[in-house]
Structure formats: C-alpha cells, structure tokens
Legacy VTK file of the C-alpha trace (Angstrom):
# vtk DataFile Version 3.0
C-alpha trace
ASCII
DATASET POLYDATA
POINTS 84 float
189.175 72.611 69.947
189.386 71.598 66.624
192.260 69.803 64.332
193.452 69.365 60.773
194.831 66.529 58.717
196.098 67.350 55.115
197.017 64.287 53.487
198.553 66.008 50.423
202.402 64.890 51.848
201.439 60.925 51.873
198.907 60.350 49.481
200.373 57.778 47.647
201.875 56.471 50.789
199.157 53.706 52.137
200.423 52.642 55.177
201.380 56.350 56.178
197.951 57.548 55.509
196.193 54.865 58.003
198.913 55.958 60.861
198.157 59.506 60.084
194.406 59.163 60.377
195.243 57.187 63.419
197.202 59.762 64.920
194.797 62.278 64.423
191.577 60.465 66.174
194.156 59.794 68.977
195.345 63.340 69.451
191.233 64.629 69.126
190.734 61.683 72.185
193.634 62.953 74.063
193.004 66.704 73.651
189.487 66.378 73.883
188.896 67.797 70.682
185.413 68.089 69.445
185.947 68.261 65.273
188.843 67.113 63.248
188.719 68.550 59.747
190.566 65.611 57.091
191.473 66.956 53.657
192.283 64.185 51.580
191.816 66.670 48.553
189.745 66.672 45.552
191.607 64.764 42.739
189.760 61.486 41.425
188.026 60.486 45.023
190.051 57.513 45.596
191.866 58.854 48.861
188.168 60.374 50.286
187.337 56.508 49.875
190.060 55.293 51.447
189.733 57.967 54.380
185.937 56.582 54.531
186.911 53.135 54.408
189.203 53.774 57.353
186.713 55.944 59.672
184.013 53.246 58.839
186.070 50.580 60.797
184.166 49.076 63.667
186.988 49.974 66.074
186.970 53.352 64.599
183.808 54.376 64.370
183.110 53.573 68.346
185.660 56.255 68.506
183.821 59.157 67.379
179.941 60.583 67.106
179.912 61.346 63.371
181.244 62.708 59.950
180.090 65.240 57.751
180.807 65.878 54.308
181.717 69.496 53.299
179.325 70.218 50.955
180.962 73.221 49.634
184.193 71.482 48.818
184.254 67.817 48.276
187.903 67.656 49.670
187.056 68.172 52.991
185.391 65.582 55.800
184.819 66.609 59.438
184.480 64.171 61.708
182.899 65.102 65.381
183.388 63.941 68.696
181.421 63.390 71.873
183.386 63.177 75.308
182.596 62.054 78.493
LINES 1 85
84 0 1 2 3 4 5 6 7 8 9 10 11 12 13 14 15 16 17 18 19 20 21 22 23 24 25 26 27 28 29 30 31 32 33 34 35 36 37 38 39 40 41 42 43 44 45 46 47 48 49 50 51 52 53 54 55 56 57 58 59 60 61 62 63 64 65 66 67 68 69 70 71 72 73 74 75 76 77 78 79 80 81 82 83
C-alpha cells in the first residue's frame, strides 16, 4: 500500500505542514503502508528542507526504514517502511 502527501494547500502554513507530515507517517503505521510519496513541490527548496528537517527527527526517523529522493523530479521524496 502506498500513500501521498501534497503539501501545495499549506505550504506557507508551518505548523500545518508538521501535523500533516505527522498524520501521514501515522496513517502508513496504522495501515501498514510500505511507501509514502511527499510532494513538497519544486519551487526554491525551502519546504523539501523543511520536510527533511522533519523526517530527520530522532523520534521520526525510528519510525521508518528510509527515504529516497526522486531523482527524476526533485519535488518528490518517498519515504519506506519496514513492519513487523
């Protein structure tokens, strides 16, 4: 199973964007989902760094296996799971 996150509606929205990425690794736990594909679109980078920032969190990142870069379109991050 797979699931998408298109932060075009809150990306000037901080606090919104952290409780969306949120959501989204607890729905992939929940549904056992094994890929979550995050566009946080091209534009100058700054949301990509934030989504980074956010995955790169120590709670976080014991929450998933790993994160791949698309490297077809730089808008796009997958991030893969490994359950139990």
């Amino acid at each position: 199973m797979k699931l998408k996150l298109d932060l075009h509606p809150v990306y000037n929205r901080g606090g919104e964007i952290d409780k969306a990425l949120r959501g989204v690794i607890d729905e992939a736990i929940r549904k056992k989902a094994t890929e979550v594909e995050i566009i946080p679109g091209k534009g100058s980078g700054q949301l990509k760094k934030k989504v980074l920032r956010f995955l790169d969190q120590k709670e976080i990142k014991a929450l998933y296996h790993r994160i791949d870069k698309d490297s077809k379109n730089h808008g796009r991050l997958f991030v893969y799971f490994r359950h139990r």
